[in-house]
C-alpha positions as CSV (number, residue, x, y, z in Angstrom):
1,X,31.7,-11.3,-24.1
2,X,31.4,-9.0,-27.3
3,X,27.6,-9.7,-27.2
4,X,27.8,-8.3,-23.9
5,X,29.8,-5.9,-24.6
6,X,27.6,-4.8,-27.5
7,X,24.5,-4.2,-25.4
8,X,26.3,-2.2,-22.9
9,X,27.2,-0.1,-25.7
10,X,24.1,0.4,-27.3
11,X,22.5,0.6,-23.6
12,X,25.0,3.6,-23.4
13,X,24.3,5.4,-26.2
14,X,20.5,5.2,-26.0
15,X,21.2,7.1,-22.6
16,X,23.2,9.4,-23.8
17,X,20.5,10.6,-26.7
18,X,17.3,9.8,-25.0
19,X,18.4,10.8,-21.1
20,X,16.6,7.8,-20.2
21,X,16.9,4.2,-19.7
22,X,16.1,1.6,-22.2
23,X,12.9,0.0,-20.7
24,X,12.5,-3.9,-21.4
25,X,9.0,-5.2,-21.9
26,X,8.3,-7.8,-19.4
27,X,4.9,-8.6,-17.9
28,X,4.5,-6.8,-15.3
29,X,4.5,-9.1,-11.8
30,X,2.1,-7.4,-9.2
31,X,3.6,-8.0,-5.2
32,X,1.7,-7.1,-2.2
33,X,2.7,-3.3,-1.4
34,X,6.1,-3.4,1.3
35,X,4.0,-2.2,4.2
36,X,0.8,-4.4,3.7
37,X,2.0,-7.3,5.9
38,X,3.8,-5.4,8.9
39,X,0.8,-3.1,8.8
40,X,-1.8,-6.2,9.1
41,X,0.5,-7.5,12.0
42,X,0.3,-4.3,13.5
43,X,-3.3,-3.9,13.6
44,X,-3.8,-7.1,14.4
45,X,-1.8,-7.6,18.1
46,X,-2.6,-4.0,18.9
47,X,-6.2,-4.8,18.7
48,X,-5.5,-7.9,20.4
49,X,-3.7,-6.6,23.0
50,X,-6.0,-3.8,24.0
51,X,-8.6,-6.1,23.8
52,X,-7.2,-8.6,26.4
53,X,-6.5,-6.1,28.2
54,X,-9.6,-4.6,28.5
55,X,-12.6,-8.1,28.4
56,X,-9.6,-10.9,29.8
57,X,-11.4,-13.0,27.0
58,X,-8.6,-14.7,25.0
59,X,-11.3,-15.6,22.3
60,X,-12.8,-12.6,21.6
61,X,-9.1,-10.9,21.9
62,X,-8.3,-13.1,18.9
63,X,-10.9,-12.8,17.2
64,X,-11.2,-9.2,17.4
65,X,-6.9,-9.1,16.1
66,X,-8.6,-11.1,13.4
67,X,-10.8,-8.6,12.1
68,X,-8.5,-5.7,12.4
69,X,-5.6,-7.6,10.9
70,X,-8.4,-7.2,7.6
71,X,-8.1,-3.9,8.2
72,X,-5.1,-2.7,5.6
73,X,-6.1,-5.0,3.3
74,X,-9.8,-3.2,3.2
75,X,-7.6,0.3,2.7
76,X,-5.4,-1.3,-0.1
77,X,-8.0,-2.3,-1.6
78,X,-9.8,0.9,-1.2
79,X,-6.9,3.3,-2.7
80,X,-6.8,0.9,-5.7
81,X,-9.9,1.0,-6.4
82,X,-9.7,4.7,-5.8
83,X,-6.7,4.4,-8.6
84,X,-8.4,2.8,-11.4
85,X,-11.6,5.2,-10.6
86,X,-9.3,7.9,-11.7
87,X,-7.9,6.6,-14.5
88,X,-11.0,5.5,-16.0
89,X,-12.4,9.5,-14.8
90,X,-9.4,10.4,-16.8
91,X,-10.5,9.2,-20.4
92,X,-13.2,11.3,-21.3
93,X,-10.9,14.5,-20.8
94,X,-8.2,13.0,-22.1
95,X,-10.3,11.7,-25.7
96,X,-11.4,14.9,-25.8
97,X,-7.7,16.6,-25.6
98,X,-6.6,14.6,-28.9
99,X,-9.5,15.0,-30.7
100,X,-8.6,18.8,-30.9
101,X,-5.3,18.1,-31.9
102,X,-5.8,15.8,-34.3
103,X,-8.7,18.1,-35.8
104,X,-6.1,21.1,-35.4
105,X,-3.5,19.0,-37.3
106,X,-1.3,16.9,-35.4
107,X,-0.3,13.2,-36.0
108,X,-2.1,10.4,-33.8
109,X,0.8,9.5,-31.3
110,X,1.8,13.6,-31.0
111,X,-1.8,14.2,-30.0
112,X,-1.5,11.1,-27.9
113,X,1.6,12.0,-25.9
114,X,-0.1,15.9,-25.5
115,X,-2.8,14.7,-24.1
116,X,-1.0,12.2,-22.2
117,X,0.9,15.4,-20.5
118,X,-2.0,17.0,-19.6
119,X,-3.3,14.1,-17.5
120,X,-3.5,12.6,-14.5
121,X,-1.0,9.9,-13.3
122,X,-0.9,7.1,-14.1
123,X,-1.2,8.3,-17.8
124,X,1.2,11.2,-17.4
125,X,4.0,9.4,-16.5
126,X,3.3,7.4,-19.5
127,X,4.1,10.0,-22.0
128,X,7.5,9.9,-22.1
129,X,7.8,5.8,-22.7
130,X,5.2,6.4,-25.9
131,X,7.0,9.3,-27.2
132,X,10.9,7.0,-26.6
133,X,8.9,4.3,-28.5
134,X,8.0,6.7,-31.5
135,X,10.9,8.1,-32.2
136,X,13.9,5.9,-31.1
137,X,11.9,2.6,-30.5
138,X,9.5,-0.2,-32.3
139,X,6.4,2.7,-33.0
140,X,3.1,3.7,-31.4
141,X,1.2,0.7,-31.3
142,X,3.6,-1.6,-29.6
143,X,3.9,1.4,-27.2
144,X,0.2,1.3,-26.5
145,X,0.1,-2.6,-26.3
146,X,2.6,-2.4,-23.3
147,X,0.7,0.6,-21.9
148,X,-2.8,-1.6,-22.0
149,X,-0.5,-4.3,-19.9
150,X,1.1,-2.0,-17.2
151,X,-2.2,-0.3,-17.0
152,X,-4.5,-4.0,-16.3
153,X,-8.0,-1.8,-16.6
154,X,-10.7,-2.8,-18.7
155,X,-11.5,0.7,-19.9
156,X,-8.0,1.3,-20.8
157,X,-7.7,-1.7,-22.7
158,X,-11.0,-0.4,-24.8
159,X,-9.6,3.5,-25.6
160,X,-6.3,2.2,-26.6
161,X,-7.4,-0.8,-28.7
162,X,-9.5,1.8,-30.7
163,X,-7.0,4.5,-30.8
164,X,-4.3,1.4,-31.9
165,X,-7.0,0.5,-35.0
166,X,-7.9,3.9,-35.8
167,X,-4.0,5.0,-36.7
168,X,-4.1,1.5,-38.0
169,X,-6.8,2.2,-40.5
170,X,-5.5,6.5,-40.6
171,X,-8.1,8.4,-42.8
172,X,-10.3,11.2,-42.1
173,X,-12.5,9.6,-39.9
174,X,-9.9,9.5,-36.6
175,X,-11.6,12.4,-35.3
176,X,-14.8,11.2,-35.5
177,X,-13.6,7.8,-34.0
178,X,-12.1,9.6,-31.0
179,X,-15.3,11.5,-30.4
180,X,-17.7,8.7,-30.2
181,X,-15.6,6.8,-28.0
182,X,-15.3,9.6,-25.7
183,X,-18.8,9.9,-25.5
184,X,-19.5,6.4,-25.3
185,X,-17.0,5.8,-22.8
186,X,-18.3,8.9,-20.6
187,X,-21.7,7.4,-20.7
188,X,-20.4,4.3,-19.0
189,X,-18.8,5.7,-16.7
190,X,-21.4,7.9,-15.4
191,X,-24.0,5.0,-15.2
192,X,-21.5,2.7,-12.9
193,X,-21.0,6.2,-10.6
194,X,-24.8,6.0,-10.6
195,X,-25.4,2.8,-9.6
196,X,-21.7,2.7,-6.9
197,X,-23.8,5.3,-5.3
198,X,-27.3,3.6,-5.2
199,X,-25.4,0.5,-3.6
200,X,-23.5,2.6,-0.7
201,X,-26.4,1.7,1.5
202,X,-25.9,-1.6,1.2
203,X,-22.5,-1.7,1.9
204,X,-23.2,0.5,4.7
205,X,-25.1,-2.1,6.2
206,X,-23.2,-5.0,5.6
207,X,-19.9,-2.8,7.3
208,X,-23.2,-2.3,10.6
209,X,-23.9,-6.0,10.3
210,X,-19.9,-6.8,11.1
211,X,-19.2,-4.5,14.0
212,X,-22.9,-4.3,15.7
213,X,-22.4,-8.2,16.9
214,X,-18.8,-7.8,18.6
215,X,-19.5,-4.0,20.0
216,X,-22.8,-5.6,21.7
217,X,-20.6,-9.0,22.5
218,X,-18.3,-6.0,24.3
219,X,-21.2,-4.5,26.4
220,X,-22.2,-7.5,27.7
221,X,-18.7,-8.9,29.1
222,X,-17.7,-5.6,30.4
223,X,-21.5,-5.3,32.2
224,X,-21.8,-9.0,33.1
225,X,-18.8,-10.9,35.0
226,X,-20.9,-14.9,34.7
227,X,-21.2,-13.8,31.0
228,X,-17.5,-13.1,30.6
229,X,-16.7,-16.4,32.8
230,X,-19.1,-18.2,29.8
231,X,-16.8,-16.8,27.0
232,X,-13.6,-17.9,28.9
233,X,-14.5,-21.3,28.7
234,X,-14.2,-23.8,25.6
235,X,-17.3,-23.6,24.8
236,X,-17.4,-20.0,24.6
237,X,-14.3,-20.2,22.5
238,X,-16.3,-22.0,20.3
239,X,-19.3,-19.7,19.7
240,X,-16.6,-16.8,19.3
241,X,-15.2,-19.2,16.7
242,X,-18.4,-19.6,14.7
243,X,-19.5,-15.8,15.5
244,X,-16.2,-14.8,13.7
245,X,-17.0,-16.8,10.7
246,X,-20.6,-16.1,10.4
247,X,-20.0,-12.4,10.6
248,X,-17.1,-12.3,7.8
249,X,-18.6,-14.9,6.2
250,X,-21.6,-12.4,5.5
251,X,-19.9,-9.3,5.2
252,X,-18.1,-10.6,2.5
253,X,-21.5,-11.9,0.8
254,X,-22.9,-8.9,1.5
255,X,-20.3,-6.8,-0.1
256,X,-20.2,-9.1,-3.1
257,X,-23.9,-8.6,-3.4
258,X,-23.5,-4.9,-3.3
259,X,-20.1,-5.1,-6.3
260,X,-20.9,-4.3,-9.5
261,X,-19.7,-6.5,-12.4
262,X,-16.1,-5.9,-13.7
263,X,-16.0,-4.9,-17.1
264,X,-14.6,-8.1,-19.4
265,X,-10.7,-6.9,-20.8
266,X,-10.3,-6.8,-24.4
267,X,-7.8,-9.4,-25.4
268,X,-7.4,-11.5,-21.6
């Protein structure tokens, strides 16, 4: 109980000089978003529904509450890759905006937490952690260790790994360091914005090759009754069955022919 007792205390008393609360470093456990599975329900049976109610083909009524179940995982998936584009458009700018304070003067971890400030989220919200770890905590490069966690990016885990080293090493050369990996790390980025956009044909296509099959599937129930009498049947079930297959079977080959490469992380 005094152990307990203790930590309260000390818990207390970090809030009371810091305003904040003492932040424990656990791995970070990544859940589905809250509104991912009721949203991928929802899609699904309205798309099902309307459907039915439209072709009176239970097959292709499931199969199309199928495809539009996929739909909020596509847009999840979308805004996080959305996410890390930013945070990786983010380092250039933000190398940049402690080079000139540590050429003006200023320690490593103050021009980190400056430039931090002037940045987008997620790397904003971060400067208030690094500056708690600096001054009341266990320093600046456990503070950038946990950041390179929470953060999960391969780019992030390059920029801090160097900027860790180079107040490692200290000297006159931090400046220098911080330059060349802004440039470097700019270059890279603008060659994988170059290529995204060469393969957004592609993906174009593969997204055509999806939906063209069921939208002409469509036409030709709602335009011919003995072909919508074929597709109640088992055996129409059945070539519904292996359309649906073949057709996200191929998007999804077609999109992963179209991905580039993730970057390796540093130390995973």
């Amino acid at each position: 109980m005094r152990g307990v007792a203790a930590l309260l205390a000390a818990g207390s008393v970090w809030v009371l000089i810091t305003g904040r609360a003492p932040r424990i470093g656990l791995p970070a456990i990544r859940l589905p978003e809250p509104w991912l599975l009721p949203a991928m329900a929802g899609a699904g049976l309205t798309a099902a529904f309307l459907t039915l109610a439209m072709l009176s083909v239970p097959s292709v009524a499931i199969a199309v509450g199928v495809l539009a179940a996929a739909v909020p995982v596509a847009l999840e998936q979308g805004r996080q890759q959305h996410r890390r584009e930013t945070l990786a458009g983010a380092w250039p700018d933000f190398l940049a905006l402690m080079r000139g304070r540590v050429v003006a003067g200023a320690t490593l971890p103050d021009a980190f937490i400056a430039a931090a400030e002037r940045s987008p989220d997620p790397l904003r919200s971060t400067a208030g952690d690094v500056a708690d770890a600096v001054t009341y905590g266990d320093g600046f490069v456990p503070a950038l260790e946990r950041l390179r966690l929470d953060l999960g990016d391969a780019t992030a885990d390059r920029v801090l790994s160097t900027v860790a080293a180079a107040y490692r090493s200290g000297g006159s050369r931090v400046g220098l360091v911080l330059a060349s990996l802004g440039t470097s790390v700019g270059d890279e980025l603008r060659l994988r914005r170059a290529h995204v956009a060469a393969l957004t044909e592609q993906r174009m296509t593969a997204l055509v090759a999806l939906i063209a099959p069921w939208a002409l599937l469509a036409l030709s129930i709602t335009t011919n009754p003995q072909s919508a009498s074929l597709y109640r049947t088992n055996t129409g079930s059945i070539i519904v069955a292996v359309g649906l297959a073949s057709t996200s079977l191929g998007y999804l080959a077609a999109r992963r022919a179209a991905a580039l490469s993730k970057a390796p992380r540093v130390f995973e």
